[in-house]
ZAGUFI-870059 format. One record per residue (C-alpha): residue number from 1; residue in one letter; x, y, z. Coordinates in steps of 0.1 Angstrom, whole numbers, plus 2048, in hexadecimal, padded with zeros to 3 digits. Example, Ala and Ser with C-alpha at 12.3 -4.5 7.8 and 13.67 -1.06 7.14 Angstrom:
ZAGUFI-870059
{1 "A" {87B 7D3 84E}} {2 "S" {889 7F5 847}} 
***
This chain:
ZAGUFI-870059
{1 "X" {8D5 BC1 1AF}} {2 "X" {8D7 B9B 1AA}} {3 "X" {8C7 BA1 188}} {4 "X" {8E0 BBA 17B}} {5 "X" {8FB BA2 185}} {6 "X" {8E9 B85 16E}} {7 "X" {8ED BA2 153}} {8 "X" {90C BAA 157}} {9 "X" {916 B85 156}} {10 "X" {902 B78 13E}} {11 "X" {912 B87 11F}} {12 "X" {933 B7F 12E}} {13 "X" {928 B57 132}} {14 "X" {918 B5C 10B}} {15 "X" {93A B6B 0FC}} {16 "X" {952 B52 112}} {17 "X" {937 B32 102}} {18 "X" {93C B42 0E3}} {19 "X" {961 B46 0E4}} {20 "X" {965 B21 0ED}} {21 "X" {94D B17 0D3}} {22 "X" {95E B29 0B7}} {23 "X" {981 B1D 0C2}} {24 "X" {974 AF5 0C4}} {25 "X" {962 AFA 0A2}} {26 "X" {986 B0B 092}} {27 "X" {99C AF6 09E}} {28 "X" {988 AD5 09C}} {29 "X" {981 ADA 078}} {30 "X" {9A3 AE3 06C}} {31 "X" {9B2 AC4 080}} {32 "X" {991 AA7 077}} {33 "X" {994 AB5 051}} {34 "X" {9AC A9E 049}} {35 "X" {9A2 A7F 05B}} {36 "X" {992 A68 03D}} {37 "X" {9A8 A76 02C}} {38 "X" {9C9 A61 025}} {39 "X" {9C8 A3C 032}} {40 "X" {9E9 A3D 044}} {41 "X" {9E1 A5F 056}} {42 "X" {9C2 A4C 064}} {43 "X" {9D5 A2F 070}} {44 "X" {9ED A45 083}} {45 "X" {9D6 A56 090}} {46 "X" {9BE A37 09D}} {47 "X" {9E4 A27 0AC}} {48 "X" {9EA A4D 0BB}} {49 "X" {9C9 A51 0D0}} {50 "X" {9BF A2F 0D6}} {51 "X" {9E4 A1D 0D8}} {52 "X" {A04 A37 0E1}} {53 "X" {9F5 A3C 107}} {54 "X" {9FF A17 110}} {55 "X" {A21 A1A 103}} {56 "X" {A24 A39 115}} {57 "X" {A19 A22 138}} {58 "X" {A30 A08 12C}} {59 "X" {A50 A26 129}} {60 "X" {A44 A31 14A}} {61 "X" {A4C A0E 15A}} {62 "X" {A6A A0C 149}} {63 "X" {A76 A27 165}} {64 "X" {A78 A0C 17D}} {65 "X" {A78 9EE 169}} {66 "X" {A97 9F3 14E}} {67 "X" {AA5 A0F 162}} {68 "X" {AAE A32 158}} {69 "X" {AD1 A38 164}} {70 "X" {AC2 A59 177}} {71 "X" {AAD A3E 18F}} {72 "X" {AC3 A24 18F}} {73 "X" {AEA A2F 193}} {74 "X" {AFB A12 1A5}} {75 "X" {B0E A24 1BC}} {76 "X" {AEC A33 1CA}} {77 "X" {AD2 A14 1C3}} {78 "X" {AC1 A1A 1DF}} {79 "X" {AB8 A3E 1DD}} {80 "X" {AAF A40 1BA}} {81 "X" {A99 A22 1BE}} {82 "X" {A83 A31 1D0}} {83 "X" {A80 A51 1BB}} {84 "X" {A78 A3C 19F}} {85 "X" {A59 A2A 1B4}} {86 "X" {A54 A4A 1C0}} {87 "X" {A4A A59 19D}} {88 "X" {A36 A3E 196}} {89 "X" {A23 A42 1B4}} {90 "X" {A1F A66 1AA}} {91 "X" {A17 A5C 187}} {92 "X" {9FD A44 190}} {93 "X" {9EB A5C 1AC}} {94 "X" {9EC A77 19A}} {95 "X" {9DD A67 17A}} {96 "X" {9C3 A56 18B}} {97 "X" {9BB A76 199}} {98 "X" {9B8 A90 17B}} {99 "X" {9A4 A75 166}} {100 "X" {98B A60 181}} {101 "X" {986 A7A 19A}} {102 "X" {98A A9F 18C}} {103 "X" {97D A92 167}} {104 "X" {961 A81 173}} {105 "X" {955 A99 187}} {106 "X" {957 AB1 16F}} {107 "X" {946 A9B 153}} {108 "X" {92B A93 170}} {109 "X" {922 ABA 174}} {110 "X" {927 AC0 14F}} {111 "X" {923 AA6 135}} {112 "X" {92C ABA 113}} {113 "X" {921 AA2 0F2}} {114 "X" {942 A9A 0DE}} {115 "X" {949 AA7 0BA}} {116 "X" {935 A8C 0A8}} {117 "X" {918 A8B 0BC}} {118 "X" {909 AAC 0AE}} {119 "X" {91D AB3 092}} {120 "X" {92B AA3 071}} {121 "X" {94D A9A 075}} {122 "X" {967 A7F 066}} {123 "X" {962 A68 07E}} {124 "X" {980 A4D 084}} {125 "X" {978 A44 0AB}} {126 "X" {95D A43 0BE}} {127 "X" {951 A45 0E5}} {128 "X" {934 A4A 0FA}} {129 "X" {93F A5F 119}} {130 "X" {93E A83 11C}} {131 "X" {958 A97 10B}} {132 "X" {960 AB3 126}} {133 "X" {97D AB1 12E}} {134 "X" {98E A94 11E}} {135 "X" {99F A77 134}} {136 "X" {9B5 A6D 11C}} {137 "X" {9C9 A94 121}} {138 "X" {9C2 A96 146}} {139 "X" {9D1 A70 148}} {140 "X" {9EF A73 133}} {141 "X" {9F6 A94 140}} {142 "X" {9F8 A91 165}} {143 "X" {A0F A6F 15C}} {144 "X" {A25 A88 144}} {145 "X" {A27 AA1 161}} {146 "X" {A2E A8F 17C}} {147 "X" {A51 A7E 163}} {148 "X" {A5C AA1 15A}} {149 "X" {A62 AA8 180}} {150 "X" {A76 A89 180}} {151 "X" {A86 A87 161}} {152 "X" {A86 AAA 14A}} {153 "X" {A92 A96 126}} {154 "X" {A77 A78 12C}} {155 "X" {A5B A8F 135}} {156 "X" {A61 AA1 115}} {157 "X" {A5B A80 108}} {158 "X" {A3E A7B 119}} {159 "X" {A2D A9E 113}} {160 "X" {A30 AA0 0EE}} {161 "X" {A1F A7A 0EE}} {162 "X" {A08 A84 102}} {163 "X" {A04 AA1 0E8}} {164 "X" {9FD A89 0CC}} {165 "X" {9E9 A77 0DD}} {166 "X" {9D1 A90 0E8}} {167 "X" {9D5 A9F 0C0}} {168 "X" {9CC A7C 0AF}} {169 "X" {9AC A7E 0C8}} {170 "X" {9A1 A9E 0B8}} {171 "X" {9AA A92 097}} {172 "X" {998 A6F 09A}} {173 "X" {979 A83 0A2}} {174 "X" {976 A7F 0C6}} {175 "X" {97B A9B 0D8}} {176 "X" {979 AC6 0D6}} {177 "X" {99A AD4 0DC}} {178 "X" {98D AE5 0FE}} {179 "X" {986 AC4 10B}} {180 "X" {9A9 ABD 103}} {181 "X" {9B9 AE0 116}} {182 "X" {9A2 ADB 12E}} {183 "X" {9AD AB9 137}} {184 "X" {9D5 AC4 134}} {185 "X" {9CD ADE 14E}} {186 "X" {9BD ABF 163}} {187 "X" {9DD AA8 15F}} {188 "X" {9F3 AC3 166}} {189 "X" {9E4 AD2 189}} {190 "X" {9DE AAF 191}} {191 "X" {9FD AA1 192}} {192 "X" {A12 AC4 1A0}} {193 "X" {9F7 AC0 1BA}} {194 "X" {A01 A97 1C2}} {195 "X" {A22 AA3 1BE}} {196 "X" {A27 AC1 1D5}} {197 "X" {A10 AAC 1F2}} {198 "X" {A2A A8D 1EC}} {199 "X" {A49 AA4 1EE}} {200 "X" {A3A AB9 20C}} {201 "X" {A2E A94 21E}} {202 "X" {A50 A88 21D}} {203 "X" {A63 AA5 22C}} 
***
């Protein structure tokens, strides 16, 4: 019985490897085609990957810093304060979370080679840890969540850089676009879990 399950499974696990395979080559190739290709395109994309996530970190403090009149409405200083700490909070748990807990554990039980490692791609970047999923999308994610519950218009913002960010990384050669979902899903549940526990904690 045992063995008829592995049979039944088996061609199920080869066509779902498959599938995944097929989409990462696709996609990867029609996105790392043009990288090498026009000088300012590679620039942009170097500053996207490597640079955009700081100013993202940097908007994100600007929430408490600066001031958003949604957190910091004179009449209600007080209360609005403390939402605005309060998504930071939530930002930084939850990002801390999706990309050195969940990732790493993740990358510790499966450590999948990146693009350039086994293949011949138009390399801008480089790195040396495992691919699966990437920390850069689990990171950015979780922090773009966790603003959209807060602020609709700024987490917008924040998910489309993310986006780019996360694109430029598939571009520069770094990463297969299902370590790129894959760490999306990982922002995303991470920070509606920090989120939902915060909320339900201070009821």
């Amino acid at each position: 019985m045992d063995a008829s399950l592995f049979n039944l499974i088996n061609p199920v696990k080869d066509f779902l490897i498959f599938s995944v395979n097929f989409f990462d080559n696709f996609i990867f190739n029609g996105v790392n085609q043009f990288a090498l290709t026009w000088f300012w395109l590679d620039v942009l994309a170097i500053f996207l990957a490597e640079y955009l996530g700081y100013i993202l970190l940097f908007s994100l403090l600007l929430f408490l810093a600066v001031g958003f009149r949604k957190y910091f409405n004179p009449v209600k200083f007080a209360p609005q304060l403390f939402n605005g700490v309060k998504m930071i909070v939530e930002a930084i748990i939850s990002a801390i979370l999706a990309r050195f807990v969940i990732v790493e554990l993740i990358r510790w039980i499966w450590q999948r080679p990146r693009p350039f490692v086994e293949n011949n791609v138009n390399l801008l970047l480089t790195h040396n840890a495992s691919a699966f999923p990437s920390g850069h999308a689990a990171f950015f994610f979780a922090v773009s969540t966790i603003v959209y519950f807060y602020n609709k218009k700024a987490g917008v913002f924040f998910f489309i850089s993310s986006f780019l960010i996360c694109l430029a990384r598939v571009f520069t050669g770094i990463h297969w676009p299902a370590d790129i979902l894959a760490g999306i899903a990982v922002g995303i549940l991470s920070a509606w879990l920090v989120h939902k526990t915060i909320k339900k904690c201070l009821k």
